[in-house]
Structures are given as structure tokens and as C-alpha cells.
PDB file of N, CA, C and O in Angstrom:
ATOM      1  N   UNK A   1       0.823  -1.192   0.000  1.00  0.00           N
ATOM      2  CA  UNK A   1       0.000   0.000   0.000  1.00  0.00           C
ATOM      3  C   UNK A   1       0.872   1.263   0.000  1.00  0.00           C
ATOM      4  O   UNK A   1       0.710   2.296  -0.651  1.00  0.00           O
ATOM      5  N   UNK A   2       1.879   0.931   0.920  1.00  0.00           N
ATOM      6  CA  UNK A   2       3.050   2.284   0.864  1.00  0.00           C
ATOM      7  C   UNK A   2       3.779   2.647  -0.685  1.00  0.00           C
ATOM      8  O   UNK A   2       4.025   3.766  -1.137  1.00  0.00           O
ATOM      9  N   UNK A   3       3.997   1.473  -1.238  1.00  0.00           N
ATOM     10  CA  UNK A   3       4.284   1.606  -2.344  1.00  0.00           C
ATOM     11  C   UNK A   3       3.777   2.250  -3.607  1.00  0.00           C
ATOM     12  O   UNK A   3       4.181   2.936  -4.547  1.00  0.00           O
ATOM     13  N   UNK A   4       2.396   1.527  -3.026  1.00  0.00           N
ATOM     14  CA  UNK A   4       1.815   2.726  -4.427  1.00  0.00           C
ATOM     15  C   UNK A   4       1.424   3.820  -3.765  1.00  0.00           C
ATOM     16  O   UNK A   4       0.316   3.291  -3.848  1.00  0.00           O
ATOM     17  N   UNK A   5       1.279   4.570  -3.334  1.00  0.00           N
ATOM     18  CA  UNK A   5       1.506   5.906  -2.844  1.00  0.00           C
ATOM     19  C   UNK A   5       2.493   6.213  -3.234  1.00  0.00           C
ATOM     20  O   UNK A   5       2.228   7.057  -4.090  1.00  0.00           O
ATOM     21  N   UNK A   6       3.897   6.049  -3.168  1.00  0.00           N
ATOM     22  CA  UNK A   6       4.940   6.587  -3.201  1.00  0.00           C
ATOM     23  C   UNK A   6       5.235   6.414  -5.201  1.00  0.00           C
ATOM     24  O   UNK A   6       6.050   6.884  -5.996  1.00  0.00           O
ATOM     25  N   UNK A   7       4.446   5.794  -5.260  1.00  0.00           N
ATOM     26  CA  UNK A   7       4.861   5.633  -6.886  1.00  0.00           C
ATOM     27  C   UNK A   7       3.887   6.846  -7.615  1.00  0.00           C
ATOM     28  O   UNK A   7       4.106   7.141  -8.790  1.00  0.00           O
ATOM     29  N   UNK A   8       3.071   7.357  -7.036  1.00  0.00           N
ATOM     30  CA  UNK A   8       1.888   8.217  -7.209  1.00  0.00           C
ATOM     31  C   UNK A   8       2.916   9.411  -7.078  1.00  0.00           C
ATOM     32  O   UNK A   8       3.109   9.947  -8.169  1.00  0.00           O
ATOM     33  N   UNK A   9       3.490   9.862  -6.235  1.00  0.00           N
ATOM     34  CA  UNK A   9       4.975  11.119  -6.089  1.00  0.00           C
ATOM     35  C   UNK A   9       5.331  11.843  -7.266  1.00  0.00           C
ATOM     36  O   UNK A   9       5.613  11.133  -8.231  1.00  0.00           O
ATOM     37  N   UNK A  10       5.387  13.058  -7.426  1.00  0.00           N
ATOM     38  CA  UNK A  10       6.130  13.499  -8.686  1.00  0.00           C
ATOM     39  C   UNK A  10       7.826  13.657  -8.446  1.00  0.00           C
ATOM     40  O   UNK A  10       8.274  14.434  -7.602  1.00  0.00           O
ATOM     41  N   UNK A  11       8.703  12.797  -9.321  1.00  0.00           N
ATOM     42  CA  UNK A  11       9.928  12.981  -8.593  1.00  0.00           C
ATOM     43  C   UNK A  11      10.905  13.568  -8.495  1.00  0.00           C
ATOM     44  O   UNK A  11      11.312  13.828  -9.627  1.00  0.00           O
ATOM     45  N   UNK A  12      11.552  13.947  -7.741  1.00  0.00           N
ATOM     46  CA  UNK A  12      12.007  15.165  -6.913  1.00  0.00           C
ATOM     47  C   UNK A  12      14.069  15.010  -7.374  1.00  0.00           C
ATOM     48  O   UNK A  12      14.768  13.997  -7.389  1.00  0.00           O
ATOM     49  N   UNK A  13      14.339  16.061  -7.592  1.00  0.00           N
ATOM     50  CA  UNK A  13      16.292  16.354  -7.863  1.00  0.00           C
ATOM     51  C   UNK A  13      16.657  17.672  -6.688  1.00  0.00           C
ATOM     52  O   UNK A  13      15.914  18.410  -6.040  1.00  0.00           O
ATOM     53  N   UNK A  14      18.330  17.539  -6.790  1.00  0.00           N
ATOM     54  CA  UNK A  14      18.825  18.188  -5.985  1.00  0.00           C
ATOM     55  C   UNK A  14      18.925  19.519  -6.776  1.00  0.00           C
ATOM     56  O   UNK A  14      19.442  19.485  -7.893  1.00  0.00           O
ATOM     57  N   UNK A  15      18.516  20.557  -6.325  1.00  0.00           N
ATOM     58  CA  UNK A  15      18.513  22.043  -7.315  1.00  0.00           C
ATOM     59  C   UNK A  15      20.466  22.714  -7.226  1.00  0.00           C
ATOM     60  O   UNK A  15      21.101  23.427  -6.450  1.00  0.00           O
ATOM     61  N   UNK A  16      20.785  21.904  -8.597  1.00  0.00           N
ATOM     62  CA  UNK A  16      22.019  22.058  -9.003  1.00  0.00           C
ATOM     63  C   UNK A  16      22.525  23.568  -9.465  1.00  0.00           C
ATOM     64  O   UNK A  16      23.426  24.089  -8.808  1.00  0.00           O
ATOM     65  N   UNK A  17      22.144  24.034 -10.211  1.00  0.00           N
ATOM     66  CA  UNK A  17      22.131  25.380 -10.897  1.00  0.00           C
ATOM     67  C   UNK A  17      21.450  26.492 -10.101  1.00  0.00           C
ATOM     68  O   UNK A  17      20.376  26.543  -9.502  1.00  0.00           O
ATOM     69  N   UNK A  18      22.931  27.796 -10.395  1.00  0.00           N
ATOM     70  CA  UNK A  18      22.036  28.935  -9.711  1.00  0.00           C
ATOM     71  C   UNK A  18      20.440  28.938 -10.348  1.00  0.00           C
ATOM     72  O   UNK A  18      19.551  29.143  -9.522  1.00  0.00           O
ATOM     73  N   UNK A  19      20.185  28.802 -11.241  1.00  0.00           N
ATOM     74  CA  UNK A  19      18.707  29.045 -11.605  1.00  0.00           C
ATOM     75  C   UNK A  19      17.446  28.346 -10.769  1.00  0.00           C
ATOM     76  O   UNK A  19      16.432  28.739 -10.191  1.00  0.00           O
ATOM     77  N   UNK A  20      18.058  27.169 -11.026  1.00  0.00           N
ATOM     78  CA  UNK A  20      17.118  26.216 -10.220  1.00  0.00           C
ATOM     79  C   UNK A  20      17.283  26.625  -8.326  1.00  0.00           C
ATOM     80  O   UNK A  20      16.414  26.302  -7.516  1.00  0.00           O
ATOM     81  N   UNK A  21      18.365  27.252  -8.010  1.00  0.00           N
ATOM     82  CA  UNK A  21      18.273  27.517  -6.573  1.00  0.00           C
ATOM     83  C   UNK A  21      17.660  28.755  -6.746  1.00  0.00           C
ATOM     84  O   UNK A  21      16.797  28.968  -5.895  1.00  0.00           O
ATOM     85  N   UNK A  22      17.833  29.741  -7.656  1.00  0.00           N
ATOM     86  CA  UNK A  22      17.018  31.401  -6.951  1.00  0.00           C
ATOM     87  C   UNK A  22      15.429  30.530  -7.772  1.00  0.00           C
ATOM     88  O   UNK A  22      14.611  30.836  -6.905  1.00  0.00           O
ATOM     89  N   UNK A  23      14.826  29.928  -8.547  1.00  0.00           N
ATOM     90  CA  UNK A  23      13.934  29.308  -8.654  1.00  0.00           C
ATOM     91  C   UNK A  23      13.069  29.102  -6.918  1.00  0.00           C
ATOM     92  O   UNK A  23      12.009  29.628  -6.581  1.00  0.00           O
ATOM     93  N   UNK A  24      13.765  28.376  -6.264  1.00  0.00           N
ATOM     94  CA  UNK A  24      13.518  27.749  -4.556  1.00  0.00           C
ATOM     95  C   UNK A  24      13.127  29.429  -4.266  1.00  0.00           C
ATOM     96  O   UNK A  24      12.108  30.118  -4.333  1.00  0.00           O
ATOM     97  N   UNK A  25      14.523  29.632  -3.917  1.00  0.00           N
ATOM     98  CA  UNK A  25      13.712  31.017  -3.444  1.00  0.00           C
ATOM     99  C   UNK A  25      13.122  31.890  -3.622  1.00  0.00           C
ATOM    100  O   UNK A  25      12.860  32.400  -2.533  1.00  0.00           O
ATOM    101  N   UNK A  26      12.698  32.446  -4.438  1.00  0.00           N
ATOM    102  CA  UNK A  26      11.367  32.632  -4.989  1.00  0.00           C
ATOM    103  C   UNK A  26      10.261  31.821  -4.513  1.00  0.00           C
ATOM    104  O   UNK A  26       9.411  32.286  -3.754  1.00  0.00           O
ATOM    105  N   UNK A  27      10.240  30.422  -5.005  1.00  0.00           N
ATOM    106  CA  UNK A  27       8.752  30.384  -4.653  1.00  0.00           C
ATOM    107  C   UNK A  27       8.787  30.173  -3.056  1.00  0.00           C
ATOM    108  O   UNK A  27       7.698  30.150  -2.483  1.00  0.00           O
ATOM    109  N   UNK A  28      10.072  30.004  -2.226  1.00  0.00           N
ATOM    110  CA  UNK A  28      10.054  30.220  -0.149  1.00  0.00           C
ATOM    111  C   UNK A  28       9.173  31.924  -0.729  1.00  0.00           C
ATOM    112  O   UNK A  28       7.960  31.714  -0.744  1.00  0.00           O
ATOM    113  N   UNK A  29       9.369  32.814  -0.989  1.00  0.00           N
ATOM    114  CA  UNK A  29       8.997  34.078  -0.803  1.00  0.00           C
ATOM    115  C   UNK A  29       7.746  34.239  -1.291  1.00  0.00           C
ATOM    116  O   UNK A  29       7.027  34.929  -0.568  1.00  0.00           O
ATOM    117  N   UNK A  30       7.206  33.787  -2.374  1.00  0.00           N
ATOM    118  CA  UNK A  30       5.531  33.767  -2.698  1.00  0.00           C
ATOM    119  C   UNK A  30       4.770  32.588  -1.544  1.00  0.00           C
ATOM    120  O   UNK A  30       3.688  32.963  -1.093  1.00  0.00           O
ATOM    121  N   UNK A  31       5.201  31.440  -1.144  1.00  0.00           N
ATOM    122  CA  UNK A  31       4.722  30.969  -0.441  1.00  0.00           C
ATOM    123  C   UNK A  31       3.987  31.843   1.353  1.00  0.00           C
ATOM    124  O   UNK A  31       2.947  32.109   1.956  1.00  0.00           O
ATOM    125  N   UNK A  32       5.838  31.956   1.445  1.00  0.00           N
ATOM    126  CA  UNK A  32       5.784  31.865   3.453  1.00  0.00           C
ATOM    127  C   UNK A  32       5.476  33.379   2.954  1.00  0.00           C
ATOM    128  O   UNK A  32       4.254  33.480   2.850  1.00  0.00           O
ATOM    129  N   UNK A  33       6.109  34.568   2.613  1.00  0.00           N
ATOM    130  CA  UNK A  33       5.735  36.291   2.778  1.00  0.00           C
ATOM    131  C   UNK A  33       4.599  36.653   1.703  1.00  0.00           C
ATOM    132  O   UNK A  33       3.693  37.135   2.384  1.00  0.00           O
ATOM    133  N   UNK A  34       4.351  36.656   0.858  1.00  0.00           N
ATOM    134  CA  UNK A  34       3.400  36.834  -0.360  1.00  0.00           C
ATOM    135  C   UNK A  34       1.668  36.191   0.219  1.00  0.00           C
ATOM    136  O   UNK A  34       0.628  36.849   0.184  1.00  0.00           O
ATOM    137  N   UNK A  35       1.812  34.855   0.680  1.00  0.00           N
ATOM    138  CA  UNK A  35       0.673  34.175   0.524  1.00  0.00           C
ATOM    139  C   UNK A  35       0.429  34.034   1.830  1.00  0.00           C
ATOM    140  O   UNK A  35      -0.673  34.421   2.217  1.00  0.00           O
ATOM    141  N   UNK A  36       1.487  33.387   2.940  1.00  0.00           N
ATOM    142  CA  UNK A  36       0.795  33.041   4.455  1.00  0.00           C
ATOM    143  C   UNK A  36       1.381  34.182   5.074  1.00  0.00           C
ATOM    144  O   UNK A  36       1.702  33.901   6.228  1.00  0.00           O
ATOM    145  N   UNK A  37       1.702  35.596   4.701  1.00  0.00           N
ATOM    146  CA  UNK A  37       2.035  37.066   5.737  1.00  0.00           C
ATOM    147  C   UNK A  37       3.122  36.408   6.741  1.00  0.00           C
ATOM    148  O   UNK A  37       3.291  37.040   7.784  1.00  0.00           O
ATOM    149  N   UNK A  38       3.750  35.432   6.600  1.00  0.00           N
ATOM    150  CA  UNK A  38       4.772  35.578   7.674  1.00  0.00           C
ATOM    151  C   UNK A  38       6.172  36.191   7.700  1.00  0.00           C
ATOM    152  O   UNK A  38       6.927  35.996   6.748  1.00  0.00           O
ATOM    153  N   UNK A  39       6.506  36.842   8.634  1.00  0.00           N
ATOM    154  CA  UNK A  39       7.862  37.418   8.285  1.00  0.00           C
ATOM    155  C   UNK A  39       9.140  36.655   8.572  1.00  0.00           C
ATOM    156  O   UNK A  39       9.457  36.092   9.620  1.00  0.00           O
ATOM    157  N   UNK A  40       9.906  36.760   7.274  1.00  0.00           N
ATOM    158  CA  UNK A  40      10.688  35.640   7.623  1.00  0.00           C
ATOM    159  C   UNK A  40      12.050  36.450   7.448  1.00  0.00           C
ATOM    160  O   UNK A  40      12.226  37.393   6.676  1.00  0.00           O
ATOM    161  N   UNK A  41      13.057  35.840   8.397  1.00  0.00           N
ATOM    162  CA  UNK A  41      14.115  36.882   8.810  1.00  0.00           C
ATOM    163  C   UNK A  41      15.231  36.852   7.507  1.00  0.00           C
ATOM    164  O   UNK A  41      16.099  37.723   7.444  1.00  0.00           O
ATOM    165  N   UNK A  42      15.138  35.871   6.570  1.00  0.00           N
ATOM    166  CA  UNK A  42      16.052  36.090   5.694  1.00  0.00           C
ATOM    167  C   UNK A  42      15.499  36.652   4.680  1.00  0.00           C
ATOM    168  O   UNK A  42      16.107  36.172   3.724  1.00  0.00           O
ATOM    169  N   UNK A  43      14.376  37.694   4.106  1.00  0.00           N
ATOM    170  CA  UNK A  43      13.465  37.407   2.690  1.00  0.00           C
ATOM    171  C   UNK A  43      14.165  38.599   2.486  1.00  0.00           C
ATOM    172  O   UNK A  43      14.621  39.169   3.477  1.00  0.00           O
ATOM    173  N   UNK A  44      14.437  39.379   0.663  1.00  0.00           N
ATOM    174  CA  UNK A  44      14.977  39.946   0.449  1.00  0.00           C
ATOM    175  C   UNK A  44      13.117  40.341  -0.674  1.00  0.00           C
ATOM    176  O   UNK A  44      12.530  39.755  -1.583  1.00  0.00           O
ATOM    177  N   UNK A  45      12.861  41.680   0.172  1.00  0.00           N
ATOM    178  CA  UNK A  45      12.121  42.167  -0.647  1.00  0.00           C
ATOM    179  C   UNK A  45      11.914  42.829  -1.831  1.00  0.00           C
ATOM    180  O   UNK A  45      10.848  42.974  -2.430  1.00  0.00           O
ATOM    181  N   UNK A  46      13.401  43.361  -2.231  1.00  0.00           N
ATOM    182  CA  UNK A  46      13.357  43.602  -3.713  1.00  0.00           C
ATOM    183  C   UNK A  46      13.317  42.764  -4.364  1.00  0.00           C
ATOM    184  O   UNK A  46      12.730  42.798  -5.445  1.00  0.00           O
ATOM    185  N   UNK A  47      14.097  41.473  -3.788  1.00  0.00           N
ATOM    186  CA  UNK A  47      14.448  41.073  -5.321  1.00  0.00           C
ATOM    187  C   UNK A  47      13.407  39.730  -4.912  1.00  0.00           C
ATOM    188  O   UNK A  47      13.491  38.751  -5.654  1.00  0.00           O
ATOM    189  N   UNK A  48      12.669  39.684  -4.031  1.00  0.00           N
ATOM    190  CA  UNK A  48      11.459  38.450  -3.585  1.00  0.00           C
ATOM    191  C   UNK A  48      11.847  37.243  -3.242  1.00  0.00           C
ATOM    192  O   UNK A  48      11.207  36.302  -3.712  1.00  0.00           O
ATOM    193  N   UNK A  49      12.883  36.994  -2.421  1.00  0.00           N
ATOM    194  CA  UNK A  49      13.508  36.057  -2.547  1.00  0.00           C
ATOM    195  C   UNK A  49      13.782  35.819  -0.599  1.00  0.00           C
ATOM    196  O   UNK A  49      14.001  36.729   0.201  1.00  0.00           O
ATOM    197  N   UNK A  50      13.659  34.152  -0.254  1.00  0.00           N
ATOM    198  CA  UNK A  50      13.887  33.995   0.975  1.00  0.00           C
ATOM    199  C   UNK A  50      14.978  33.024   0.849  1.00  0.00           C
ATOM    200  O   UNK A  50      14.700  32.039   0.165  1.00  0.00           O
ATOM    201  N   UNK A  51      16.274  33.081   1.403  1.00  0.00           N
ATOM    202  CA  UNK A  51      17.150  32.421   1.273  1.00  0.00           C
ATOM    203  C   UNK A  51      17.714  32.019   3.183  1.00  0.00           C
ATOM    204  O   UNK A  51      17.819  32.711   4.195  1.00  0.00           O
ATOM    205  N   UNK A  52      17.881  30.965   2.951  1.00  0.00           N
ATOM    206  CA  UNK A  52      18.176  30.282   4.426  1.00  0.00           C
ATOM    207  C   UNK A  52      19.750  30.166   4.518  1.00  0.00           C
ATOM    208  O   UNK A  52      20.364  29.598   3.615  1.00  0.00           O
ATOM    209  N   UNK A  53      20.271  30.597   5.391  1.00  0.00           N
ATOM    210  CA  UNK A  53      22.360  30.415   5.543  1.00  0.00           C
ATOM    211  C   UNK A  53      22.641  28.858   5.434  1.00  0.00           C
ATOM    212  O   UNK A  53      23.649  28.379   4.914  1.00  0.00           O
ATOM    213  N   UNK A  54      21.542  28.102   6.034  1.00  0.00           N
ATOM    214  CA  UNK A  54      22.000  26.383   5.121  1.00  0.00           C
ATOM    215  C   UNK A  54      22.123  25.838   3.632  1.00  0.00           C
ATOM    216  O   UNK A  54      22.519  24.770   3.165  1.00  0.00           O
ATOM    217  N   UNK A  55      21.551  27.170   3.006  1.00  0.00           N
ATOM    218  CA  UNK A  55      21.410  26.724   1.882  1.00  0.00           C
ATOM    219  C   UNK A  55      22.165  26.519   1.167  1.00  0.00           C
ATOM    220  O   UNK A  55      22.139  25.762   0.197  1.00  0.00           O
ATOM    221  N   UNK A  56      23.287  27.450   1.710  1.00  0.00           N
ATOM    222  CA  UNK A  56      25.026  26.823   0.635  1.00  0.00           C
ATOM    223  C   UNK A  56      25.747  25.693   1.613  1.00  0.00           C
ATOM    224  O   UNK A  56      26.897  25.313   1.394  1.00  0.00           O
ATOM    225  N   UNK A  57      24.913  25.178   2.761  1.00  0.00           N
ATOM    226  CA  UNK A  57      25.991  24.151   3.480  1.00  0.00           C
ATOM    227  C   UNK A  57      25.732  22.586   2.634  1.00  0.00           C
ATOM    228  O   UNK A  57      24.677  22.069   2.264  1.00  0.00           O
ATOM    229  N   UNK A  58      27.041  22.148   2.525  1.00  0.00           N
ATOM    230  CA  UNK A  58      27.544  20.636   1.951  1.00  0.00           C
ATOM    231  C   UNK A  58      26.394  19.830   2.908  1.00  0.00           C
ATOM    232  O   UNK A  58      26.733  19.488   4.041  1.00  0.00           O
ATOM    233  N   UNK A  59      25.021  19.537   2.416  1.00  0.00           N
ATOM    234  CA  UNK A  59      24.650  18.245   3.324  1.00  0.00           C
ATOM    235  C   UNK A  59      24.938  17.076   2.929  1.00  0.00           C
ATOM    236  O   UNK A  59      24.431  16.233   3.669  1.00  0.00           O
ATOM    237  N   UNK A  60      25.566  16.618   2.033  1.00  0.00           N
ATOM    238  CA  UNK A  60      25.634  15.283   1.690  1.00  0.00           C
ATOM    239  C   UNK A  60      25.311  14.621   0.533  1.00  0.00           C
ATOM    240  O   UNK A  60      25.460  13.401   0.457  1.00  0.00           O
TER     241      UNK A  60
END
């Protein structure tokens, strides 16, 4: 049963390219500040963008 659920998934890559990462942030900034009003301590309102200091760390 777990299985097909998980086969139902659209599937998911590591966002390699600056594009595909300011892509992320962007939509962190239409999501969490744009849509649910929360203020989030990293969002860069000109350029609409919420970027987290983990986001350049090596996870693995």
C-alpha cells in the first residue's frame, strides 16, 4: 500500500544550478511572505527572494 503511494509522487532532484536555486527562493517568498504574511528573517524584498544560511551548506 506504501508503495503505491509513493509511486503516485512526482519525482524530486537536488537544485544544481544557480537558476534552479534562486527558482527555490522565490517560490520560499511567494509561499511563506506573499501568501501566508509571515515574516521571515532572511526574505529579500526587492528582489522576492527567501534564502536560508544552510542553503550553501555541503549536506551530503
Amino acid at each position: 500500500m506504501f508503495s503505491e503511494w509513493l509511486t503516485g509522487l512526482a519525482p524530486v532532484h537536488r537544485a544544481e544550478s544557480p537558476a534552479e536555486r534562486e527558482a527555490i527562493y522565490r517560490f520560499r517568498y511567494d509561499v511563506y511572505v506573499a501568501e501566508l504574511g509571515k515574516a521571515m528573517p532572511h526574505a529579500d524584498h526587492e528582489r522576492r527572494t527567501v534564502r536560508d544560511p544552510e542553503d550553501e551548506q555541503e549536506n551530503g
